[in-house]
Backbone bond lengths (Angstrom), bond angles and torsions (degrees), N, CA, C in turn:
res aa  C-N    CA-C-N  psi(-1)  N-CA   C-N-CA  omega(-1)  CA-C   N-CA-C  phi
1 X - - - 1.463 - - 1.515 109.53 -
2 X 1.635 102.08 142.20 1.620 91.99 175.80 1.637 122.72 -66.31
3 X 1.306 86.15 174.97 1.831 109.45 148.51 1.371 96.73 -30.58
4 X 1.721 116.15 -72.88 1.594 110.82 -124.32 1.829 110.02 -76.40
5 X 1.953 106.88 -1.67 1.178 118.20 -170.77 1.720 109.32 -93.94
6 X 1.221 90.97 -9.41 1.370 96.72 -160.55 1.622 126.14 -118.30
7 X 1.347 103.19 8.76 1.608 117.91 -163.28 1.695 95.99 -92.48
8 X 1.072 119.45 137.87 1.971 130.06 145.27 1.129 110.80 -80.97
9 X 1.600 119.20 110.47 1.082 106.29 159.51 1.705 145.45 -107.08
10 X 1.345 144.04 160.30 1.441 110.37 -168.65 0.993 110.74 -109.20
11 X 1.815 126.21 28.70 1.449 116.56 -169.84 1.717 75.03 -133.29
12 X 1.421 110.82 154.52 1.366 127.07 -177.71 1.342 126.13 -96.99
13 X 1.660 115.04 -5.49 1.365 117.75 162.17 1.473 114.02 -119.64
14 X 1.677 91.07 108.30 2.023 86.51 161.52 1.807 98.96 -78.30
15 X 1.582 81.73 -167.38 1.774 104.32 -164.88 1.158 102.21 -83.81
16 X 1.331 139.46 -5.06 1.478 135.35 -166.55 1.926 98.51 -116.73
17 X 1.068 118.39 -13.60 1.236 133.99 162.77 1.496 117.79 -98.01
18 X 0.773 123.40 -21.74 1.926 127.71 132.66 1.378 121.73 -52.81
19 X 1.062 101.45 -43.17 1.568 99.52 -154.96 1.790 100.15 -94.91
20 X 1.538 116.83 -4.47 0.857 121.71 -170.63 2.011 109.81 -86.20
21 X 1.469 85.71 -38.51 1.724 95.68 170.68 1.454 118.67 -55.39
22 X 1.495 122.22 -8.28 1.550 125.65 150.17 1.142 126.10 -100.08
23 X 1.485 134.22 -33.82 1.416 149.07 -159.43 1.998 110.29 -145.30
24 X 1.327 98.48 70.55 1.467 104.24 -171.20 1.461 108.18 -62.00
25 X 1.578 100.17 150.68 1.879 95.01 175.06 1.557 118.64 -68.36
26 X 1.131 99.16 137.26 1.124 120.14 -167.07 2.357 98.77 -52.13
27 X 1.198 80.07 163.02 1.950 76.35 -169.76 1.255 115.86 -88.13
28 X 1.549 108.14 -12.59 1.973 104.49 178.54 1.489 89.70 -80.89
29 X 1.549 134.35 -43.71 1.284 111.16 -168.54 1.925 121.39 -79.02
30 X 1.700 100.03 -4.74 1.599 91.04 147.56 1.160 102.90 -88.17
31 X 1.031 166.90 71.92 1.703 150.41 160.63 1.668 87.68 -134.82
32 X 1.388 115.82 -49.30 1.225 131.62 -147.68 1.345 114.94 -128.25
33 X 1.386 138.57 46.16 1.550 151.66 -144.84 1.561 83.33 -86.82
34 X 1.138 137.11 -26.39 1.891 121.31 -178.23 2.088 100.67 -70.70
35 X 1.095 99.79 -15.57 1.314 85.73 169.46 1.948 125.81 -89.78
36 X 0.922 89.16 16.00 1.722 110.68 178.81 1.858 104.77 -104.71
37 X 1.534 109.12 -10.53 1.508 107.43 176.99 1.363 130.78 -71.92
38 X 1.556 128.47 -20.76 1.012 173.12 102.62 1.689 82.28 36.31
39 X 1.319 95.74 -97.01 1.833 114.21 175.25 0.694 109.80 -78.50
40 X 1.772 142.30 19.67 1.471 98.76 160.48 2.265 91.46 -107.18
41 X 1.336 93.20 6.32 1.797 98.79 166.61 1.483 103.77 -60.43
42 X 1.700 91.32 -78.05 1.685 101.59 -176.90 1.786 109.23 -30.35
43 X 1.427 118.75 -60.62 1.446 104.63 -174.84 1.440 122.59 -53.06
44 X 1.397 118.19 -31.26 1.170 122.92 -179.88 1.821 102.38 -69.51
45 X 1.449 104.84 -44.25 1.590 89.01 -170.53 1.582 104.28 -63.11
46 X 1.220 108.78 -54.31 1.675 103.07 -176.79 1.734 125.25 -51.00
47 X 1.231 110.91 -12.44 1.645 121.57 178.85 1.376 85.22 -71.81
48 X 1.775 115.71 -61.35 1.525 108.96 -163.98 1.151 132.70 -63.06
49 X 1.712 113.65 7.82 1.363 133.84 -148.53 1.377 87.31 -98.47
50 X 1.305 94.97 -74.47 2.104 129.88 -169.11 1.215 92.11 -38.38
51 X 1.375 132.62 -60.09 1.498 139.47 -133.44 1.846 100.56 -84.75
52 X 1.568 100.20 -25.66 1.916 107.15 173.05 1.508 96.94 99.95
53 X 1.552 118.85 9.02 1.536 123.20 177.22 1.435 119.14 -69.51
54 X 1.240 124.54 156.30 2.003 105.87 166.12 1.721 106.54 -71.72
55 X 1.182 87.57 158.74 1.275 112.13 -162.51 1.454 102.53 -122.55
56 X 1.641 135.95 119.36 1.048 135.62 162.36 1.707 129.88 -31.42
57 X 0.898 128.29 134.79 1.399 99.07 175.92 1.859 113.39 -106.43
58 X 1.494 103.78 129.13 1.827 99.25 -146.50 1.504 94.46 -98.46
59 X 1.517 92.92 147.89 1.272 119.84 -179.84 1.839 122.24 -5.04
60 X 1.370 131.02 140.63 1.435 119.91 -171.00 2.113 84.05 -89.41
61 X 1.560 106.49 142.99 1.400 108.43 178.67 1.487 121.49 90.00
62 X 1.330 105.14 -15.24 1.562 117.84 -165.01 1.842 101.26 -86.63
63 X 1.658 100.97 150.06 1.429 92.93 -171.65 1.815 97.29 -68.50
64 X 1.495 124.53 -27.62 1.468 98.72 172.01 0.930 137.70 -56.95
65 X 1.007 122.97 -28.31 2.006 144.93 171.35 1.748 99.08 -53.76
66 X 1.186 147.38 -50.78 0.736 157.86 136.96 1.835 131.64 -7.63
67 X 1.330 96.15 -65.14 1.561 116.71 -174.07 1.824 86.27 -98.25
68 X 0.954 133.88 -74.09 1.038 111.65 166.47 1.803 139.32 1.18
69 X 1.586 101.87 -80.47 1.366 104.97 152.54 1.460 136.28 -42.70
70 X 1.284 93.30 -53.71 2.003 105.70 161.47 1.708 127.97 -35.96
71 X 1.599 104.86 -51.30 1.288 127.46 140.86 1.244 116.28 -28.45
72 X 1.119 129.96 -108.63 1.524 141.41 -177.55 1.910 108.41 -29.73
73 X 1.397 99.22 -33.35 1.486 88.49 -172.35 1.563 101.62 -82.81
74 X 1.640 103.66 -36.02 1.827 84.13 175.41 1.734 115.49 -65.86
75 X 0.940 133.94 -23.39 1.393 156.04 -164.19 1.817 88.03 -53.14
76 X 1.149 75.30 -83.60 1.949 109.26 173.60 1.934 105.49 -11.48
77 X 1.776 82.76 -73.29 1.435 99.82 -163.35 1.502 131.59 -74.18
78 X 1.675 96.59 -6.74 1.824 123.16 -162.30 1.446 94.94 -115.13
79 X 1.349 127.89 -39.47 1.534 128.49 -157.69 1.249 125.63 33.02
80 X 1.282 102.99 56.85 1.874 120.02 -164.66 1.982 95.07 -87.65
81 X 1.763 88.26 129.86 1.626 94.05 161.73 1.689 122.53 -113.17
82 X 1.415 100.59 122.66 1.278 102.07 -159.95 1.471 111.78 -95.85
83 X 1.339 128.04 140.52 1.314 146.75 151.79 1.339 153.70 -79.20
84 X 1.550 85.44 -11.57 1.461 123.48 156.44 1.282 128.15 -162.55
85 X 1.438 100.99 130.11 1.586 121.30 -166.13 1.219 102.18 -111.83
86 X 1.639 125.27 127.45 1.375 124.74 172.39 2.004 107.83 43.89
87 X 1.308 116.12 46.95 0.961 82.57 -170.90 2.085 109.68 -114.53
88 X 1.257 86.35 174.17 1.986 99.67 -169.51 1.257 86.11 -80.17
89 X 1.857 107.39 140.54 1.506 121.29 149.27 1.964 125.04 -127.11
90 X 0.908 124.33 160.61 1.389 98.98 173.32 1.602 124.53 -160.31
91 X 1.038 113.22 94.14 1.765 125.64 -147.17 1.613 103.60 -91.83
92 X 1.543 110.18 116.46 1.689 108.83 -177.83 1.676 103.44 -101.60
93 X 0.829 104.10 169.31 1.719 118.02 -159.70 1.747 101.60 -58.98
94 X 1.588 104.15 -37.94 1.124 101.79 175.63 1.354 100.59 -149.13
95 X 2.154 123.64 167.49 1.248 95.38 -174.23 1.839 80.97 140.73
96 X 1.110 128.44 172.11 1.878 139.63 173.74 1.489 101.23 -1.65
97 X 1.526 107.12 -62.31 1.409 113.21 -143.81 2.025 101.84 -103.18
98 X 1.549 111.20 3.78 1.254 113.35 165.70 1.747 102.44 40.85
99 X 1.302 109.80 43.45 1.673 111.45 164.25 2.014 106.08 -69.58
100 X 1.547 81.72 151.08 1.601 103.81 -170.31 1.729 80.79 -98.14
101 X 1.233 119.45 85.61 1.715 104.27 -176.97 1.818 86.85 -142.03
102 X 1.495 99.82 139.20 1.208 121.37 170.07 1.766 115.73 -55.42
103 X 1.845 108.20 -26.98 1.555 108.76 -168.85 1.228 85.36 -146.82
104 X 1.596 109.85 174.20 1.515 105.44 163.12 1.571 82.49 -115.54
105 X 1.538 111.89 160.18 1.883 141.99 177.35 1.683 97.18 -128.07
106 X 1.424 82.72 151.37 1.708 108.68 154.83 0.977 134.37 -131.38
107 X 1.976 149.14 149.08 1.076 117.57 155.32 1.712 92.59 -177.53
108 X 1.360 136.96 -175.46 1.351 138.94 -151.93 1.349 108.63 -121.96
109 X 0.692 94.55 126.89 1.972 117.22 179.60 1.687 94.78 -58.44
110 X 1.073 110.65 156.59 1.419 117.15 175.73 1.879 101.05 -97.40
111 X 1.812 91.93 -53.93 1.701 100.01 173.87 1.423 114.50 -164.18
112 X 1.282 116.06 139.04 1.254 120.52 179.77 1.620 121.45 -129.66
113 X 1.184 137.43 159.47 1.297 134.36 -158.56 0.895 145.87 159.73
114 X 1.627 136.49 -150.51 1.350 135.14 165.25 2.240 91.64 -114.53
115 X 1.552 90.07 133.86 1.461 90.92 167.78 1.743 107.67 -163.09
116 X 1.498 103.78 96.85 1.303 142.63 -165.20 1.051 101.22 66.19
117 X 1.210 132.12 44.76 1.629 132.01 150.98 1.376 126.67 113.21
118 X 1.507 109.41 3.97 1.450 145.69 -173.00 1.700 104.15 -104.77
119 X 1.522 105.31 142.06 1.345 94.42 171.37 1.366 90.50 -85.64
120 X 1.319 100.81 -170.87 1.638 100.66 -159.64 1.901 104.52 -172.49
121 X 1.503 105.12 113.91 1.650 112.15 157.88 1.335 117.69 -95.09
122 X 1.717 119.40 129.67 1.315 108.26 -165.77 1.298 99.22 -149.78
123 X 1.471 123.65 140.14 1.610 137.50 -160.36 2.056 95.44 -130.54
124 X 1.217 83.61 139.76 1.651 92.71 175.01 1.020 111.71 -101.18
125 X 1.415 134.39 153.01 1.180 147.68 -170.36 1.160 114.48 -124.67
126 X 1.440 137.66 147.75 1.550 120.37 145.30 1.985 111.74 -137.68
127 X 1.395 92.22 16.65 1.722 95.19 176.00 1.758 102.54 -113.82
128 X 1.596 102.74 -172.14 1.736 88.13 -178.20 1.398 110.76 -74.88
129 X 1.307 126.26 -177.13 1.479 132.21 -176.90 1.808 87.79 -72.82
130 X 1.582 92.22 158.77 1.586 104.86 -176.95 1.935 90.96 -161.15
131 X 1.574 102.27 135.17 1.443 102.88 154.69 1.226 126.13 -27.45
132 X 0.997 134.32 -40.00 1.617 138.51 -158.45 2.070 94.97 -74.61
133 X 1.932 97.02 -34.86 1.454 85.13 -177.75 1.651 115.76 -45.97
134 X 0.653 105.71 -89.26 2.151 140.02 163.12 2.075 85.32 9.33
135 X 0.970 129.77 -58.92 1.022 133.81 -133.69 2.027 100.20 -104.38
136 X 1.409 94.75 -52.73 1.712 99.74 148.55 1.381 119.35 -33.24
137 X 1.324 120.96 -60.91 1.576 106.25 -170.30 1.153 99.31 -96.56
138 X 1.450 147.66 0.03 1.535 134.67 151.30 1.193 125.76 -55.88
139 X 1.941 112.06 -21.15 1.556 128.02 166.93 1.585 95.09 -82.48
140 X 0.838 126.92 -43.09 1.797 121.32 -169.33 1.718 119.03 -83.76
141 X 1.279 85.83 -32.17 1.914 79.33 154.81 1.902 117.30 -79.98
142 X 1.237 112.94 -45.01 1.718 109.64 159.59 1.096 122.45 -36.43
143 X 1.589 122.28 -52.51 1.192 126.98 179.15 1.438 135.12 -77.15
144 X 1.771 113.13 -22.83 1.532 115.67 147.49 1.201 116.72 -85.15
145 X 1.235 129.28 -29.54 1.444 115.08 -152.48 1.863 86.33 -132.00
146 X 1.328 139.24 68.46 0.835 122.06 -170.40 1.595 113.23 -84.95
147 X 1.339 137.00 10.19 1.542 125.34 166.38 1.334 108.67 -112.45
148 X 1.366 116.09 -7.62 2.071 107.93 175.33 1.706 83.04 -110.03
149 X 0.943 159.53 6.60 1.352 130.26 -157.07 1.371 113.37 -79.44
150 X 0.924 107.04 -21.32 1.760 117.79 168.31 1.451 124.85 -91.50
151 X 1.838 115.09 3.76 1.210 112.05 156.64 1.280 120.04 -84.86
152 X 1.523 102.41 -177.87 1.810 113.57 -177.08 1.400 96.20 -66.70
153 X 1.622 128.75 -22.32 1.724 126.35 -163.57 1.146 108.94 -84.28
154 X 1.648 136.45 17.20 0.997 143.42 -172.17 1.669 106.43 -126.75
155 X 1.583 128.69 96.97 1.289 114.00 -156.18 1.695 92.57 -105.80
156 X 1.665 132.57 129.33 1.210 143.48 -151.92 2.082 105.59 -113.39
157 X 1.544 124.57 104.13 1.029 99.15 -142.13 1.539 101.03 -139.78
158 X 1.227 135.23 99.95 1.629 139.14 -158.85 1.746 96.88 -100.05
159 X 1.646 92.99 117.72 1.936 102.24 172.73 1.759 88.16 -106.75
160 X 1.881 94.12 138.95 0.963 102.00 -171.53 1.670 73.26 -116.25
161 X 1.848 99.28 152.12 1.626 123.66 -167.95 1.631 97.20 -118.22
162 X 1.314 130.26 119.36 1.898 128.42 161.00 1.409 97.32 -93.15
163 X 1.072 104.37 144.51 1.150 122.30 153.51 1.295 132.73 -58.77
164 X 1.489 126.69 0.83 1.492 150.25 157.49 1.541 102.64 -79.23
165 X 1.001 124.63 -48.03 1.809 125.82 165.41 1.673 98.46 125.18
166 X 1.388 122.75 28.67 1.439 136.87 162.07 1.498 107.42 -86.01
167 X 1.464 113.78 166.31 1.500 123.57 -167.02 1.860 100.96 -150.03
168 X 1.328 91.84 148.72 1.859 94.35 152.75 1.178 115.00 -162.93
169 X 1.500 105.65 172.33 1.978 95.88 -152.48 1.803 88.83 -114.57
170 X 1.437 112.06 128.51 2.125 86.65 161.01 1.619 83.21 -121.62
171 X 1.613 88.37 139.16 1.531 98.79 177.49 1.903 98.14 -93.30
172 X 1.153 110.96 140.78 1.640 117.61 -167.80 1.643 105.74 -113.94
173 X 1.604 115.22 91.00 1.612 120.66 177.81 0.956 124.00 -112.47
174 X 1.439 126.83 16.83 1.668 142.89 162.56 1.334 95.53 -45.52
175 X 1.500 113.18 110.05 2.223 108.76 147.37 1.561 110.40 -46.38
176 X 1.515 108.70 -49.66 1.318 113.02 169.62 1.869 126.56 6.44
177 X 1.448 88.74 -74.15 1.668 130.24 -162.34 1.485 86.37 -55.13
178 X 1.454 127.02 -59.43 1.632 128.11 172.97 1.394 108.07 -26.81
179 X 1.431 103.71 -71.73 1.534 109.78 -172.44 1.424 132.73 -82.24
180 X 1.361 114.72 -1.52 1.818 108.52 110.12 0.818 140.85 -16.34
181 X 1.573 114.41 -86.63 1.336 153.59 177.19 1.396 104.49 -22.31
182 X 1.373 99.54 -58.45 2.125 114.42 174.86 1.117 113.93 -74.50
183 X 1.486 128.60 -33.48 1.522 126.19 -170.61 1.825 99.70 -61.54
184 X 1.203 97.03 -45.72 1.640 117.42 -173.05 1.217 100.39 -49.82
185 X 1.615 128.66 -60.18 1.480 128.93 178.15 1.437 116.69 -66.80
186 X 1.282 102.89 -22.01 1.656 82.02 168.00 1.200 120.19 -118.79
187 X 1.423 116.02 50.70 1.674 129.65 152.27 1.306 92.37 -110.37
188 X 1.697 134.19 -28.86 1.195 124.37 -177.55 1.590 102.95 -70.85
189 X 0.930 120.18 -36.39 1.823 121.83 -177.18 1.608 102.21 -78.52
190 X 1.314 144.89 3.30 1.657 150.69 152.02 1.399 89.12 -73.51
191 X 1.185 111.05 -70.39 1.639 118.36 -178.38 1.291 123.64 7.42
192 X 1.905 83.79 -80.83 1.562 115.19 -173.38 1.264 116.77 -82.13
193 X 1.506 115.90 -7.13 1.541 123.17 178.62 1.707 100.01 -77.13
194 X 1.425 114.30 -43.48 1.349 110.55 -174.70 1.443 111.67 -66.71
195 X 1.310 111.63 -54.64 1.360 114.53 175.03 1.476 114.34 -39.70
196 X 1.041 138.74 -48.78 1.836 146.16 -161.12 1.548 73.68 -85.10
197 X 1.385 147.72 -57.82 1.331 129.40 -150.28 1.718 105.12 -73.01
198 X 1.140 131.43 -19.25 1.280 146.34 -155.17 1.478 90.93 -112.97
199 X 1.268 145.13 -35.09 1.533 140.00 -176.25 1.576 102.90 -93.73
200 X 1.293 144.60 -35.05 0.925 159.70 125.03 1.535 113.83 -18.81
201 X 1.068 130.92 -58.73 1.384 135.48 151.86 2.128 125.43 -34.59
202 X 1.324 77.58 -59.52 1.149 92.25 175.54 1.710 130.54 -62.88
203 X 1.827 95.79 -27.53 1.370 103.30 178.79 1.646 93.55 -80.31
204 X 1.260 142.06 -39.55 1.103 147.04 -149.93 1.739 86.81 -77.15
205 X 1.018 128.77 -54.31 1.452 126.15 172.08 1.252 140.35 -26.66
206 X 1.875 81.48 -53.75 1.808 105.66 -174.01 1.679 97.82 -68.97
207 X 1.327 107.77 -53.33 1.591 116.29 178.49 1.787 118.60 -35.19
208 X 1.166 91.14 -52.34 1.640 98.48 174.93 1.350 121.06 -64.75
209 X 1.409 101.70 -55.63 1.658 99.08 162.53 1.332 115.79 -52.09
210 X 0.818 141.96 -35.31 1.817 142.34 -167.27 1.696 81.33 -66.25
211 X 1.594 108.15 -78.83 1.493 119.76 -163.47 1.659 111.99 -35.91
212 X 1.330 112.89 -32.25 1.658 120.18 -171.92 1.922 104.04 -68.78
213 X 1.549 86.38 -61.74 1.812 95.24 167.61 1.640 119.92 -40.31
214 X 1.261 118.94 -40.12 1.623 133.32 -173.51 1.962 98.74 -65.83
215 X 1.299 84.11 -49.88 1.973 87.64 -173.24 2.007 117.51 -50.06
């Protein structure tokens, strides 16, 4: 099992819970979360790929067989060396990296690296491109590389996987996508302001009630 099942974390927003306060999950995949297994196979096969592990060989017809191949051919054609595989990050408001961030987030890189000579943040895909991509790896370059991530030395890079076993790369260099990235954290920091104002409330409640009982 990965990283991404298995981490504690101490900050209360990952990136997919960010990213959700613009682009909520869709409602068949809450109804129906086994249809999200699909990819979280593929990630596992491709961790086992990167890492020089054996690798299952998946079903003939199967959409992994497919993305799979897609894989290997970008592999092939990019000769990317990676430095991080599937890996956990987790950025607090303040703390090492002295971020100017409304919240601190967490959540796992898909891959990071050298890829043709560029460092490089890179998220896999296997549905069509969607806004929400662009904005994902603007949290995942923050979160590894949080003082260049907003330079040009930070190259931001979504492989899209078919299920035919074709690939394509969009490299994502909007500053833009950053300031997202923040707008997002600071609706998450309203969030948490309401919440503490509403638990806070509540203690003030319980208190009174106690005090009423005492009389």
């Amino acid at each position: 099992m990965s990283a991404r099942h298995l981490r504690d974390w101490s900050t209360r927003w990952s990136v997919g819970r960010l990213l959700a306060l613009e682009w909520p999950m869709p409602a068949r995949l809450l109804e129906y979360p086994e249809l999200m297994q699909p990819g979280r196979d593929l990630h596992e096969w491709t961790e086992l790929h990167d890492r020089g592990e054996s690798v299952p060989t998946p079903d003939p017809g199967t959409a992994l067989e497919g993305w799979s191949t897609a894989w290997k051919r970008f592999s092939y054609a990019y000769t990317p060396s990676f430095s991080h595989i599937e890996a956990p990050f987790e950025i607090r408001r303040t703390g090492d990296h002295q971020q100017d961030l409304p919240v601190g987030f967490h959540g796992i890189v898909d891959r990071a690296g050298s890829v043709k000579g560029n460092v490089t943040v890179l998220d896999l895909k296997t549905g069509r491109p969607r806004p929400a991509d662009a904005i994902q790896l603007a949290f995942y370059a923050l979160g590894l590389f949080p003082r260049t991530a907003e330079s040009k030395g930070v190259v931001r890079l979504n492989v899209y996987l078919t299920k035919t076993g074709d690939f394509s790369v969009t490299v994502r260099d909007d500053l833009a996508d950053f300031a997202f990235a923040r707008s997002l954290l600071a609706r998450a920091r309203e969030d948490d302001i309401w919440r503490e104002q509403e638990q806070a409330q509540d203690v003030m409640d319980g208190l009174a009630t106690e005090a009423r009982r005492e009389v």
